[in-house]
C-alpha positions as a Markdown table, in Angstrom:
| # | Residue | x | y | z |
|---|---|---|---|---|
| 1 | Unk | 2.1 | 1.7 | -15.4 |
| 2 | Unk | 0.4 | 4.9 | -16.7 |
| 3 | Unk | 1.6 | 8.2 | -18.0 |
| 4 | Unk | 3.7 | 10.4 | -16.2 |
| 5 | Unk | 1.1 | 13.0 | -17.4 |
| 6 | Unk | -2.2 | 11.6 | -16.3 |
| 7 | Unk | -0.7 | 12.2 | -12.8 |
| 8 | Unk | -2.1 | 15.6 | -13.3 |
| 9 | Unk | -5.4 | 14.7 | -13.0 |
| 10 | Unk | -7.1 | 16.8 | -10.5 |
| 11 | Unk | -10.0 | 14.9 | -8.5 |
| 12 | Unk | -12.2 | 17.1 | -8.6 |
| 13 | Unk | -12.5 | 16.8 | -12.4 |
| 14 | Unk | -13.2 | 13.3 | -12.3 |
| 15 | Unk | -17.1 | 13.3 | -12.5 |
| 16 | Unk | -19.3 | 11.1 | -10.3 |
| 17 | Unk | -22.1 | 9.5 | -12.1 |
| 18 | Unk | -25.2 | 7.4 | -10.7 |
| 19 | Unk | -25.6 | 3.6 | -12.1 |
| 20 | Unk | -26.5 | 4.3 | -16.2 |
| 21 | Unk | -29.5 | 1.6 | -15.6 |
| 22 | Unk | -31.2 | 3.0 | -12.4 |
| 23 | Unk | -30.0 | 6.1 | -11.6 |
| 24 | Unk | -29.5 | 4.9 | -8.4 |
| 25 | Unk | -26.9 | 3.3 | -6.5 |
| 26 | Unk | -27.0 | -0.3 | -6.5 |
| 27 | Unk | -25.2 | -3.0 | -3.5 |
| 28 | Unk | -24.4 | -6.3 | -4.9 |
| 29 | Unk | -22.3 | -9.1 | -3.1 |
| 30 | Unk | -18.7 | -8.4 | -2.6 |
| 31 | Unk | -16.2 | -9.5 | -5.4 |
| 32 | Unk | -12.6 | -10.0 | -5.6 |
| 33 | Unk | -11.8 | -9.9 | -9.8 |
| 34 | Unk | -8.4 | -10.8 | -11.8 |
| 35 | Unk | -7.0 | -7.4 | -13.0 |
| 36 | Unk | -5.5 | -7.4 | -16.7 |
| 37 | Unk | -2.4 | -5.7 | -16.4 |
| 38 | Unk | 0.1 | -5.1 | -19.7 |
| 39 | Unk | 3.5 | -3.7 | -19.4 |
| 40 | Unk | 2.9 | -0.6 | -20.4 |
| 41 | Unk | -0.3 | -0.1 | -18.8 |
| 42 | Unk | -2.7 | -1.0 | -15.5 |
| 43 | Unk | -5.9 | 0.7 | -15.4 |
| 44 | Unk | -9.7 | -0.5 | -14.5 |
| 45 | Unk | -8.8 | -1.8 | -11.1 |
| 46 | Unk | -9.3 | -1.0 | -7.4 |
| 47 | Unk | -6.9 | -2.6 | -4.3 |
| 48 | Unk | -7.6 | -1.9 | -0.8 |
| 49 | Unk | -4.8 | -2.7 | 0.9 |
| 50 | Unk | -4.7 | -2.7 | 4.3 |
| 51 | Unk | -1.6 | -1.9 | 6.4 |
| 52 | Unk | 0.5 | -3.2 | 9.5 |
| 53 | Unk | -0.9 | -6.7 | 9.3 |
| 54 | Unk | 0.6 | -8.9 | 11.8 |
| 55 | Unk | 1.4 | -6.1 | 14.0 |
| 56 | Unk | -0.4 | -7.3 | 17.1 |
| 57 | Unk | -3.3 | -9.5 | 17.4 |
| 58 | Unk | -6.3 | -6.3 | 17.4 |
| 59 | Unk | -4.4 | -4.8 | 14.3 |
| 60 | Unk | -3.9 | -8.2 | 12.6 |
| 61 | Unk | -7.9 | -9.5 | 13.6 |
| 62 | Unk | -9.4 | -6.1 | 12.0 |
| 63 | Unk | -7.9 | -6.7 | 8.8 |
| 64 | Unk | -8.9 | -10.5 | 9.2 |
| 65 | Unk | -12.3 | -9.0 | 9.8 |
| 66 | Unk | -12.4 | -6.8 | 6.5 |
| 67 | Unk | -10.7 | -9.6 | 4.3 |
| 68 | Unk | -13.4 | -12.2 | 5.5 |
| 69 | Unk | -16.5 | -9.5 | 4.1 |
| 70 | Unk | -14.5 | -8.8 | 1.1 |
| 71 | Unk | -13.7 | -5.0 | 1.4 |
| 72 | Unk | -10.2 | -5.3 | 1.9 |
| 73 | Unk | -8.5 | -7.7 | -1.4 |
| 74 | Unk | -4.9 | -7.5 | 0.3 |
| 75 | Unk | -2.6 | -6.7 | 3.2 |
| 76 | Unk | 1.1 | -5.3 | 3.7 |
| 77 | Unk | 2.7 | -7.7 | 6.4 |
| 78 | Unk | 5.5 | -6.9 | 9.2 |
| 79 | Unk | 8.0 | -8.8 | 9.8 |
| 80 | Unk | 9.7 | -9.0 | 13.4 |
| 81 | Unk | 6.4 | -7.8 | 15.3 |
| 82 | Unk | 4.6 | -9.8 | 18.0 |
| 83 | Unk | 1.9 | -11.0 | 15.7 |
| 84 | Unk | 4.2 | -11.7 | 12.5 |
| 85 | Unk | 4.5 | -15.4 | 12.6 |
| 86 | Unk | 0.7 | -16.2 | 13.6 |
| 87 | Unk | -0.3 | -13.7 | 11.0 |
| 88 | Unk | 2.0 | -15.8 | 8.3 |
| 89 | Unk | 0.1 | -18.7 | 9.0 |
| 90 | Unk | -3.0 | -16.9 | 8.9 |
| 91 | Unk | -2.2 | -15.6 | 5.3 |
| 92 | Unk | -0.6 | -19.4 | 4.2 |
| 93 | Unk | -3.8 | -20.9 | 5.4 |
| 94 | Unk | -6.0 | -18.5 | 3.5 |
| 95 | Unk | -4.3 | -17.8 | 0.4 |
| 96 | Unk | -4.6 | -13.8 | 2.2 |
| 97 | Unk | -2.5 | -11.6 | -0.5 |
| 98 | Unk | 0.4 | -10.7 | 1.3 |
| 99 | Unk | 2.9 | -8.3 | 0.8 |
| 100 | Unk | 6.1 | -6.9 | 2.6 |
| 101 | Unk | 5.3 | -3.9 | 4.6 |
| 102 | Unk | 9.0 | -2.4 | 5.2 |
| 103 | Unk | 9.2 | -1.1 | 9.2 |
| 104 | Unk | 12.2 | 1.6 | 10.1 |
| 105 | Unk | 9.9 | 3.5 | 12.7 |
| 106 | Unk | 8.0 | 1.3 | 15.2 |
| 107 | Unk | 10.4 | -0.8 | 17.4 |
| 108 | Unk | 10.4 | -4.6 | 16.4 |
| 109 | Unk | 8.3 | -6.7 | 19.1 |
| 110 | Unk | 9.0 | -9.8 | 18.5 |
| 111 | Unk | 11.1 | -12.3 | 20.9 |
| 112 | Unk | 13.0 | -13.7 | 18.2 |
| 113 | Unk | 14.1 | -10.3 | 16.8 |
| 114 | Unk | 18.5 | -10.2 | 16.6 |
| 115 | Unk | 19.2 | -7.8 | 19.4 |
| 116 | Unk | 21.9 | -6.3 | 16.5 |
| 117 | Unk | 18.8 | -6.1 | 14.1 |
| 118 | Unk | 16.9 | -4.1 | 16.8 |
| 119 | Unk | 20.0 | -1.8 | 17.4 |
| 120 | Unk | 20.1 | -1.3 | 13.3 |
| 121 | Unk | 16.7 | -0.5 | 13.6 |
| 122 | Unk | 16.6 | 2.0 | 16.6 |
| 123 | Unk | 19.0 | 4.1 | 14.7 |
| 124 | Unk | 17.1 | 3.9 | 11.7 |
| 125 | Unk | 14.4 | 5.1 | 13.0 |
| 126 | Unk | 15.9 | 7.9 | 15.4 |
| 127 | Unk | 17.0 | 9.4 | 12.0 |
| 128 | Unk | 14.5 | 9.3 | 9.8 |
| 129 | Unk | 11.8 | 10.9 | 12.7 |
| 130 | Unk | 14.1 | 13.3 | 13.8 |
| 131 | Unk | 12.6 | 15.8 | 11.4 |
| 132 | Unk | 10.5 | 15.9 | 8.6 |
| 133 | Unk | 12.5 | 16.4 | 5.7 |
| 134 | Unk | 15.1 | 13.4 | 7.3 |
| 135 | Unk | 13.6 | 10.8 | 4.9 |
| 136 | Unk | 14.8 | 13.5 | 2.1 |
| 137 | Unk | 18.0 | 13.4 | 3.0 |
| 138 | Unk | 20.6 | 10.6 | 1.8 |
| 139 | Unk | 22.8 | 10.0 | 4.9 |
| 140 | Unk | 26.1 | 8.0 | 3.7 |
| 141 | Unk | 26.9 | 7.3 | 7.2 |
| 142 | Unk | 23.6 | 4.9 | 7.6 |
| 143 | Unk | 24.1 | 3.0 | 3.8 |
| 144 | Unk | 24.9 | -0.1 | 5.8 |
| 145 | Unk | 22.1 | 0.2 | 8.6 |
| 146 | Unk | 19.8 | 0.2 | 5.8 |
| 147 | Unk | 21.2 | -2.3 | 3.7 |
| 148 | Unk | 20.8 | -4.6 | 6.7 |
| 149 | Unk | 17.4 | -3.8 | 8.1 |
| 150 | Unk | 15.9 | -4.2 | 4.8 |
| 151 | Unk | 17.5 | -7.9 | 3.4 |
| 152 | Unk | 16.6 | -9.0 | 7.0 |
| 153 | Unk | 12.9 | -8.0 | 6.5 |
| 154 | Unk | 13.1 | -9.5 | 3.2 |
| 155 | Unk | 14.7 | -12.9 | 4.7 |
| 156 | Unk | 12.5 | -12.9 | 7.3 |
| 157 | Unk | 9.6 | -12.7 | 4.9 |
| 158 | Unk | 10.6 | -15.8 | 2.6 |
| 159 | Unk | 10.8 | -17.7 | 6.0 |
| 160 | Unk | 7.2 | -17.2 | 7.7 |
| 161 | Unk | 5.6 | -16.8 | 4.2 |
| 162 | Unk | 7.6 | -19.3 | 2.2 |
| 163 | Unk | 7.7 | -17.4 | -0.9 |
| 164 | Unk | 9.5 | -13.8 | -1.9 |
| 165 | Unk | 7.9 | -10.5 | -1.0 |
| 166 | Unk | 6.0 | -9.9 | -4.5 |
| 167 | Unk | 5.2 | -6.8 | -3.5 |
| 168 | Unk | 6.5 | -3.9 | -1.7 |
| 169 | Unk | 5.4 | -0.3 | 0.7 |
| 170 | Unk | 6.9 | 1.0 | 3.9 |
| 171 | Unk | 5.8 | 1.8 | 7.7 |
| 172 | Unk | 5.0 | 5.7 | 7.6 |
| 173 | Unk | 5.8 | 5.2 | 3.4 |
| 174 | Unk | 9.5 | 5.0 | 5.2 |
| 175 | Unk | 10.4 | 2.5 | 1.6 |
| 176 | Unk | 10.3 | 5.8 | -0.3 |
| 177 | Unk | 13.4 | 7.4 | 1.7 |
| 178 | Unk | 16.3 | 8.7 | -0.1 |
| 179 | Unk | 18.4 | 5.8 | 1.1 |
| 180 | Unk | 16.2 | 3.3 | 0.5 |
| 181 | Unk | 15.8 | 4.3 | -3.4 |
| 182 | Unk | 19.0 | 5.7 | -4.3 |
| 183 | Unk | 20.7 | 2.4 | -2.6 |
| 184 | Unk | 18.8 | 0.5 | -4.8 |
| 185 | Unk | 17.2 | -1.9 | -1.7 |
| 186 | Unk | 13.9 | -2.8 | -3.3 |
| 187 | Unk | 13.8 | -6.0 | -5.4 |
| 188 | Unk | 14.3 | -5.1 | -8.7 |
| 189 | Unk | 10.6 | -6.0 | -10.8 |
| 190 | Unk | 8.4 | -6.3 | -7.8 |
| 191 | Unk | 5.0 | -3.6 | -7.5 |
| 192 | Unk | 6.0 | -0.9 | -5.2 |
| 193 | Unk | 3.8 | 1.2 | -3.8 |
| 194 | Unk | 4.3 | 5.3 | -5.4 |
| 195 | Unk | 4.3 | 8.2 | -3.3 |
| 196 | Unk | 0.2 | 9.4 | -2.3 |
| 197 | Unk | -1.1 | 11.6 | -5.2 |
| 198 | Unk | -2.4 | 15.2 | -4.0 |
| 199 | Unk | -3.8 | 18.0 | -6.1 |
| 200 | Unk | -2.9 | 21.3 | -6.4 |
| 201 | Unk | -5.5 | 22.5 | -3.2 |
| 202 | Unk | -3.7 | 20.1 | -1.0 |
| 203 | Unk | 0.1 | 20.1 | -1.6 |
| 204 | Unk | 2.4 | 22.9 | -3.2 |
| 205 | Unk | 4.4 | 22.9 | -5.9 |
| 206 | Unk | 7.3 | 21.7 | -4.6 |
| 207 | Unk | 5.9 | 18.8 | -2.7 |
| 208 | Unk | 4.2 | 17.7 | -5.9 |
| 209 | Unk | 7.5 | 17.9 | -8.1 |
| 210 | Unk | 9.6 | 16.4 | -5.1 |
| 211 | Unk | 6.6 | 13.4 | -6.1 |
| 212 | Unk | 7.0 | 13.0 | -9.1 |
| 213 | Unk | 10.8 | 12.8 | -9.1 |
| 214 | Unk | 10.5 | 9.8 | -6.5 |
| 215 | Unk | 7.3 | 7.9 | -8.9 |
| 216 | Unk | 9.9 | 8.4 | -12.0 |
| 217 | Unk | 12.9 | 6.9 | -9.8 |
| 218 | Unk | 10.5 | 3.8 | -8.8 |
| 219 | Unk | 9.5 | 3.5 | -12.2 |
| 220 | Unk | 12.4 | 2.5 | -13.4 |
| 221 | Unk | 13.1 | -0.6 | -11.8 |
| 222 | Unk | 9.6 | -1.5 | -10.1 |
| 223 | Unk | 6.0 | -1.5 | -11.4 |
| 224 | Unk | 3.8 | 1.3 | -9.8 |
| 225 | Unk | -0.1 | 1.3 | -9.6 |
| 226 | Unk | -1.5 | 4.8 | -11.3 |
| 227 | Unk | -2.7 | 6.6 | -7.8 |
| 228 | Unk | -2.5 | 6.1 | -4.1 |
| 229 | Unk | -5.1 | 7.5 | -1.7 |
| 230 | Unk | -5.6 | 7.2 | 1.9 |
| 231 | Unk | -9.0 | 5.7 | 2.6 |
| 232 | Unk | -9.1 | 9.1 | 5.5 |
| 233 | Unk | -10.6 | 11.2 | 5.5 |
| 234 | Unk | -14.2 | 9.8 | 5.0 |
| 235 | Unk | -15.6 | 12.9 | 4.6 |
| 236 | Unk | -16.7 | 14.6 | 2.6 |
| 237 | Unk | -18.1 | 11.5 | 0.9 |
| 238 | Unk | -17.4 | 13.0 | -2.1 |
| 239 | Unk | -13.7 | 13.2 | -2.0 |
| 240 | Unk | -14.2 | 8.8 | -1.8 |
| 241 | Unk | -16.8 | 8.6 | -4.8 |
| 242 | Unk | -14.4 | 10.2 | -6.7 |
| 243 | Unk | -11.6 | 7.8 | -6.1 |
| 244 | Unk | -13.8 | 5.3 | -6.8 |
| 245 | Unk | -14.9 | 7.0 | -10.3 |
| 246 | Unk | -11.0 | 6.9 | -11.6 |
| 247 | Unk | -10.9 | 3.4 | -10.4 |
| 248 | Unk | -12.7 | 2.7 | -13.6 |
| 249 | Unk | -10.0 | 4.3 | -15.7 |
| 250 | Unk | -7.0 | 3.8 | -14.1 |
| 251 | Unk | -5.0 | 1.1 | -11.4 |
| 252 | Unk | -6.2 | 2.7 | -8.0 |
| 253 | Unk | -4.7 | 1.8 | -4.5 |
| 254 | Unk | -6.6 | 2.6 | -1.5 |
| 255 | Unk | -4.6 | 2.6 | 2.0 |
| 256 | Unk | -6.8 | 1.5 | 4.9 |
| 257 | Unk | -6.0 | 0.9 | 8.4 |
| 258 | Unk | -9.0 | -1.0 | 10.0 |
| 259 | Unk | -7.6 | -0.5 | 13.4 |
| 260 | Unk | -8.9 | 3.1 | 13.6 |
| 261 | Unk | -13.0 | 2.5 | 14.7 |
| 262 | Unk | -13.8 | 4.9 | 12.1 |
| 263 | Unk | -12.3 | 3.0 | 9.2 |
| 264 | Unk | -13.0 | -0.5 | 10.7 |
| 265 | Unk | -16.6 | 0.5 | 10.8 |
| 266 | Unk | -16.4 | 1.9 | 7.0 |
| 267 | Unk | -15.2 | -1.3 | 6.1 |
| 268 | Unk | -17.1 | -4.1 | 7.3 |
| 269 | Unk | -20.8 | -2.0 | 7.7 |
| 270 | Unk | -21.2 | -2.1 | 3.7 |
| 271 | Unk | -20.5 | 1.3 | 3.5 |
| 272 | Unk | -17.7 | 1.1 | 1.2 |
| 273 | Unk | -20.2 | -1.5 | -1.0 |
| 274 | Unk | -22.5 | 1.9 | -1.5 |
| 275 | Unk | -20.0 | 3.9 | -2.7 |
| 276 | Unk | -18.3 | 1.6 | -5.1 |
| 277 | Unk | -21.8 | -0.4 | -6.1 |
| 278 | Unk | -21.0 | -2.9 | -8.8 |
| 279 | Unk | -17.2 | -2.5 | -9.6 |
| 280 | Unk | -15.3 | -4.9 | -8.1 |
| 281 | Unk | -12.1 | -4.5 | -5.3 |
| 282 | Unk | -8.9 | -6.5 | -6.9 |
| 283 | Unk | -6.5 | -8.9 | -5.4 |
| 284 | Unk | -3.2 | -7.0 | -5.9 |
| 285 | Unk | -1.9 | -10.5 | -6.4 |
| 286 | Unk | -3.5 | -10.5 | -10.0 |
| 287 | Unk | -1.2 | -7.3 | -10.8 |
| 288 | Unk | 1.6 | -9.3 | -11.1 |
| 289 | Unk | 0.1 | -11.4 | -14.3 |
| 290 | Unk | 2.2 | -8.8 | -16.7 |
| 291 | Unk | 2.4 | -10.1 | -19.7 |
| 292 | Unk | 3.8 | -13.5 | -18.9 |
| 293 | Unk | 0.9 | -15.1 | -20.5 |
């Protein structure tokens, strides 16, 4: 876990530098590398993580696709969806890091779903899209609704994975809703994923503090990765190559979505191989070697 401080880093003052050797950009075969992670700090390391696996089969065989070419290390899972259990096996069979992707927003579509769980869900979900400050907003009267929706996910997890949700992020980054953090929901330990980092030219001051305050609330009962960036927008290439440059300094999570063409194409085409050239994309599965050695 870094300093609060370097959380202040702006990209654009992260320089961009060709390969030291060549001066040019070098593509070498895809590489999924252990991360050394103490408990006071995580940095050198890049996950792509892709989201909604197990939604339905076109979401679920798009990440499949990216995992096979090695451009995507690890995957956030739904529970309760209409590719879930298929996807479970999936990730069993292939050792496919696998982590709990929380769901309050999009209706659960799987036939073995408890209609009461569904009902919970619905007016989760009605809530916390009804504006967009809701997920802000503590709301006493829906402590139980929460409670229940989230140790169902989690049960549901140990049962088609066989083993408990190491790691931790939400539909629509739902997770980091007042309820969900102030009620304490999250397993205590596990590697949640922080709130997406934005510089001073994208979000004001406010949004930024209101940040900050939720990454220091995580922090103290979860481990957190330094940054979290959307893999979107591709452009200006740039804006990537720069991720990729504090990836070398700090514990960097990417958040992709293969389903989207434009994504699904960056990922399996070797694009992404370009841009990164020799530094390797980490199983987020090695982040949880903290110290225990």
């Amino acid at each position: 876990m870094m300093n609060e401080s370097a959380a202040h880093l702006s990209l654009a003052e992260v320089p961009v530098t060709a390969d030291p050797a060549t001066g040019q950009s070098r593509v070498n075969p895809p590489q999924i590398q252990p991360a050394v992670v103490t408990s006071k700090v995580a940095r050198g390391c890049l996950v792509v993580n892709a989201d909604d696996w197990g939604r339905d089969t076109v979401t679920t065989d798009r990440i499949l696709d990216c995992i096979k070419v090695a451009s995507v290390s690890s995957a956030s899972a739904m529970v309760f969806m209409e590719d879930s259990e298929r996807a479970a096996t999936l990730a069993c069979e292939r050792k496919i890091d696998a982590g709990l992707h929380l769901n309050f927003t999009t209706q659960f579509s799987a036939s073995n779903c408890p209609a009461q769980l569904r009902e919970h869900q619905h007016q989760l979900g009605r809530y916390l899209l009804r504006h967009r400050f809701a997920q802000t907003v503590f709301h006493p009267g829906l402590m139980q609704s929460f409670e229940y929706v989230v140790a169902h996910q989690i049960d549901e997890f140990r049962r088609i994975y066989g083993t408990e949700p190491a790691r931790l992020d939400g539909h629509h980054h739902m997770h980091l809703c007042a309820n969900v953090l102030w009620q304490g929901l999250l397993p205590a330990g596990a590697i949640v994923r922080r709130g997406l980092f934005f510089n001073r030219t994208e979000k004001g001051l406010l949004n930024r503090l209101y940040r900050k305050l939720i990454n220091r609330r995580l922090a103290r009962r979860h481990r957190l990765l330094d940054f979290l960036f959307n893999l979107s927008p591709l452009e200006p290439a740039s804006r990537l190559q720069r991720i990729y440059s504090l990836a070398r300094d700090f514990a960097v999570e990417l958040e992709v979505h293969p389903v989207n063409p434009d994504e699904y194409q960056y990922l399996t085409g070797g694009e992404i191989f370009c841009h990164i050239k020799d530094f390797p994309i980490t199983a987020s599965a090695a982040l949880l070697r903290n110290n225990e050695q």
